[in-house]
C-alpha positions as CSV (number, residue, x, y, z in Angstrom):
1,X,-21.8,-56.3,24.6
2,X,-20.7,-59.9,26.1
3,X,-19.1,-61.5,22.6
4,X,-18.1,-64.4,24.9
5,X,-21.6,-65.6,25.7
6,X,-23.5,-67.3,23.4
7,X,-27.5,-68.1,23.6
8,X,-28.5,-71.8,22.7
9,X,-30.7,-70.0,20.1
10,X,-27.3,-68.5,18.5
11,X,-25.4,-72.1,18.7
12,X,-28.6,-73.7,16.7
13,X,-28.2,-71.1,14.2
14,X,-27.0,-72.0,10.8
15,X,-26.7,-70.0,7.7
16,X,-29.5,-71.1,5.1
17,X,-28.4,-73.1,2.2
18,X,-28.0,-71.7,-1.2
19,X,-31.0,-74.0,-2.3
20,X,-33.2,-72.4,0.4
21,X,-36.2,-70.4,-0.5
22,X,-35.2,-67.6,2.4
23,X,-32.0,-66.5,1.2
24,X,-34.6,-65.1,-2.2
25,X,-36.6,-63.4,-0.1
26,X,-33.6,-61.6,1.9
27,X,-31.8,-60.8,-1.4
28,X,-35.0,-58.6,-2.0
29,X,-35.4,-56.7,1.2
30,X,-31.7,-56.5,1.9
31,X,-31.6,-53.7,-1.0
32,X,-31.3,-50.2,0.0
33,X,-34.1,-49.2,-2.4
34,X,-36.8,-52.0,-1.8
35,X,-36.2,-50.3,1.9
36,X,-36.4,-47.0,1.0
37,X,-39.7,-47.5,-1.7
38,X,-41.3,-49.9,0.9
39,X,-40.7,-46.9,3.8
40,X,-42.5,-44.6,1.7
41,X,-45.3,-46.4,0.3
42,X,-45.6,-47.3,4.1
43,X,-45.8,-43.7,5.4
44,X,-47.9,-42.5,2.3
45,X,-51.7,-42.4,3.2
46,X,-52.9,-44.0,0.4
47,X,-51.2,-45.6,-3.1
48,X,-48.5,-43.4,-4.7
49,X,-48.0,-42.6,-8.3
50,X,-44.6,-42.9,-9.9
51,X,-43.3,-39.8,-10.3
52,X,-44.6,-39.1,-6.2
53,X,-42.3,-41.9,-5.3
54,X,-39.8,-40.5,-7.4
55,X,-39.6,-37.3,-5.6
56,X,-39.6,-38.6,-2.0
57,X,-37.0,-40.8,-3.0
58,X,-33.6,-38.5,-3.5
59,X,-30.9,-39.8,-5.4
60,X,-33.0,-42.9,-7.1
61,X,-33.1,-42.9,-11.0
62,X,-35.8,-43.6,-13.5
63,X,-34.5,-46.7,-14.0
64,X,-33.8,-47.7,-10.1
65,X,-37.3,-46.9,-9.5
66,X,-38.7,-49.0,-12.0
67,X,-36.7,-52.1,-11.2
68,X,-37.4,-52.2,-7.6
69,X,-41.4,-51.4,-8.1
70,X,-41.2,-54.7,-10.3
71,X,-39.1,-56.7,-8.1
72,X,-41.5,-55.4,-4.9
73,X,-44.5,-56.2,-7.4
74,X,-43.6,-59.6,-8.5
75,X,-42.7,-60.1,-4.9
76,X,-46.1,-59.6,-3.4
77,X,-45.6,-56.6,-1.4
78,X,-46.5,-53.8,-3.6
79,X,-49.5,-53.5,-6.2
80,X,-49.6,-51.6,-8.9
81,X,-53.1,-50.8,-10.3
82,X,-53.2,-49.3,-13.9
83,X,-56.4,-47.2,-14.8
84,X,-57.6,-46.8,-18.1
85,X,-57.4,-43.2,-19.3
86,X,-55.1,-41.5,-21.8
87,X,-52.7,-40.8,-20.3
88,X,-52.7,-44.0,-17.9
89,X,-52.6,-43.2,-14.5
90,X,-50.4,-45.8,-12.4
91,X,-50.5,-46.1,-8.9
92,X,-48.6,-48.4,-6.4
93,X,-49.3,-49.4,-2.5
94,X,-48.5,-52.0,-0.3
95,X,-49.7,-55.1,0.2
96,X,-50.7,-56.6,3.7
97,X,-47.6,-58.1,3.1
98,X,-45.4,-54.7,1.7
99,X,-46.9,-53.3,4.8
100,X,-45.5,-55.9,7.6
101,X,-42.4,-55.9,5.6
102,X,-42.8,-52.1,5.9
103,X,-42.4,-52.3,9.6
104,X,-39.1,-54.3,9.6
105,X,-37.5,-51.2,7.3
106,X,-38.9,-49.0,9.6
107,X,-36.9,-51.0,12.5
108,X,-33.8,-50.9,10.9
109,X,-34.5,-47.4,10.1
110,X,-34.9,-46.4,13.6
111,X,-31.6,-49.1,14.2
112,X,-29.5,-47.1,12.1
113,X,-30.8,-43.9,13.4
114,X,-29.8,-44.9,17.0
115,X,-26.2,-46.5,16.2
116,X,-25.2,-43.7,13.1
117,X,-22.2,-42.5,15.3
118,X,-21.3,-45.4,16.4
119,X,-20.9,-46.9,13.0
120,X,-19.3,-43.7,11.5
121,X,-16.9,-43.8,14.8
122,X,-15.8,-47.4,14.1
123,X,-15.5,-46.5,10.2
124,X,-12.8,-43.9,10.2
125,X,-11.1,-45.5,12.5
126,X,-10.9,-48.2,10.0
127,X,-10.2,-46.0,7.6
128,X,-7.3,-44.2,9.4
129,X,-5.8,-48.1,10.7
130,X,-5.9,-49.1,7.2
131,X,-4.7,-45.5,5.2
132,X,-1.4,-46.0,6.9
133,X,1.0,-48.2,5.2
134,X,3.2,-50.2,7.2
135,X,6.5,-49.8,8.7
136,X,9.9,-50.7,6.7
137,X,10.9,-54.1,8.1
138,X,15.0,-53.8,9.4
């Protein structure tokens, strides 16, 4: 990778206020659940049902699961349709919008896929710079 060159489109770029309505949106899909609910929702045929999600999600909680349905619901990009029987049966799908969002986890998905060794390379070799302290001075 050439660090030294830099794209006109890279010099124009600035990080986006704290005021701006992006940095809202990124918070959301820059957590490693919304990724992983919106990847399955995505890859389901048709809506899911809580406890479905639940088990194609290893490792989220009860209480994980419910947090990031509401913050993906109140987002717009998952809906969550409630039908009237006893007891009620819930289910959740994406939106048009939960679906294009969809494809950019599935990018980075793939990304990390690709680069895993890379990253796990560069990581202990941090690890093993950093575990050893330094030498006496004199």
């Amino acid at each position: 990778m050439d660090t030294e060159r830099v794209t006109e489109r890279d010099a124009a770029w600035t990080a986006p206020s704290v005021e701006c309505p992006s940095r809202t949106v990124l918070e959301v899909l820059a957590n490693k659940w919304v990724l992983y609910v919106l990847g399955a929702l995505r890859q389901h045929d048709g809506p899911m049902r809580f406890n479905q999600l639940g088990r194609v999600l290893p490792g989220i909680t009860q209480k994980m699961l419910t947090q990031t349905l509401r913050t993906l619901e109140r987002n717009g990009l998952v809906a969550r349709r409630v039908y009237p029987t006893v007891p009620p049966r819930v289910e959740y799908a994406p939106t048009p919008l939960g679906y294009e969002a969809g494809r950019l986890t599935m990018l980075i998905g793939e990304w990390a896929l690709t680069h895993v060794d890379e990253i796990l390379t560069a990581r202990a070799a941090f690890d093993d710079r950093t575990a050893t302290p330094p030498a006496p001075i004199g």
